[in-house]
SELORO-833278 format. One line per field, with one value per residue (C-alpha): z, y, x. Coordinates in Angstrom, 2 decimals. Layout:
<pts>
zz <- (Z, ...)
yy <- (Y, ...)
xx <- (X, ...)
</pts>
This chain:
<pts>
zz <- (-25.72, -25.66, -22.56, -21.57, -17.60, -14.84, -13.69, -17.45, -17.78, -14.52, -16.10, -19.31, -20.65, -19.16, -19.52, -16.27, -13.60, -15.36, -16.62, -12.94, -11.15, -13.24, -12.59, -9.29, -9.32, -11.20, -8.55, -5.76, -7.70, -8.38, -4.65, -2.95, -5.32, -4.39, -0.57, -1.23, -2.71, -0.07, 2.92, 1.08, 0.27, 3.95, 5.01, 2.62, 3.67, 7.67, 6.37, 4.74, 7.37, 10.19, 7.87, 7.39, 11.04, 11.70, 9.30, 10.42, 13.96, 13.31)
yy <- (26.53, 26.20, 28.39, 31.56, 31.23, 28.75, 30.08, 30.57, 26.68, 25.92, 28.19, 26.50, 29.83, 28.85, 24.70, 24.94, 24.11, 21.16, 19.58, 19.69, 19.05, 15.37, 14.84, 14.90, 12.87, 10.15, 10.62, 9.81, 7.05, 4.95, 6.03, 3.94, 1.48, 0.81, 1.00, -1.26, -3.40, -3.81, -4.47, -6.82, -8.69, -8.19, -9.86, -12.58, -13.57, -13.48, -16.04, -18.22, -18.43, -19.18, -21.99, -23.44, -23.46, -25.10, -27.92, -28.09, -28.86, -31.44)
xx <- (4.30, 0.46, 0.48, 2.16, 2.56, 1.50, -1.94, -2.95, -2.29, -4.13, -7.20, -7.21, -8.84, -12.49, -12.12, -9.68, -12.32, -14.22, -10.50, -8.98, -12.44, -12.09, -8.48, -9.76, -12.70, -10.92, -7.95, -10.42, -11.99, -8.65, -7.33, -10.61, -10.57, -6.74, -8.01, -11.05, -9.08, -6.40, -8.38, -10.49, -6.99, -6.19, -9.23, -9.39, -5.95, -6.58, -9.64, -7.28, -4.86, -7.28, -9.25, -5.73, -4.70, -7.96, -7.53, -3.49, -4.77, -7.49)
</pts>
């Protein structure tokens, strides 16, 4: 094993902060875009379904 205990592989000798700091970033990057993404999908289909309830009662 690369590392001896827990909070030595958290550290990653002096590396730890900048590795976990962009697991984190990218984390919070993927977790809007998922969000973003979702309520523009909600949206776009409450659009749809009034557009087609107007042409269904013309």
């Amino acid at each position: 094993m690369a590392f001896e205990s827990i909070p030595e592989f958290l550290k990653m000798g002096t590396h730890g902060i900048y590795v976990w700091s962009t697991y984190g970033i990218s984390l919070i990057a993927l977790v809007g875009l998922f969000v973003s993404t979702r309520v523009s999908n909600c949206k776009l289909r409450k659009q749809l379904k009034k557009r087609y309830q107007r042409e269904q009662s013309r």
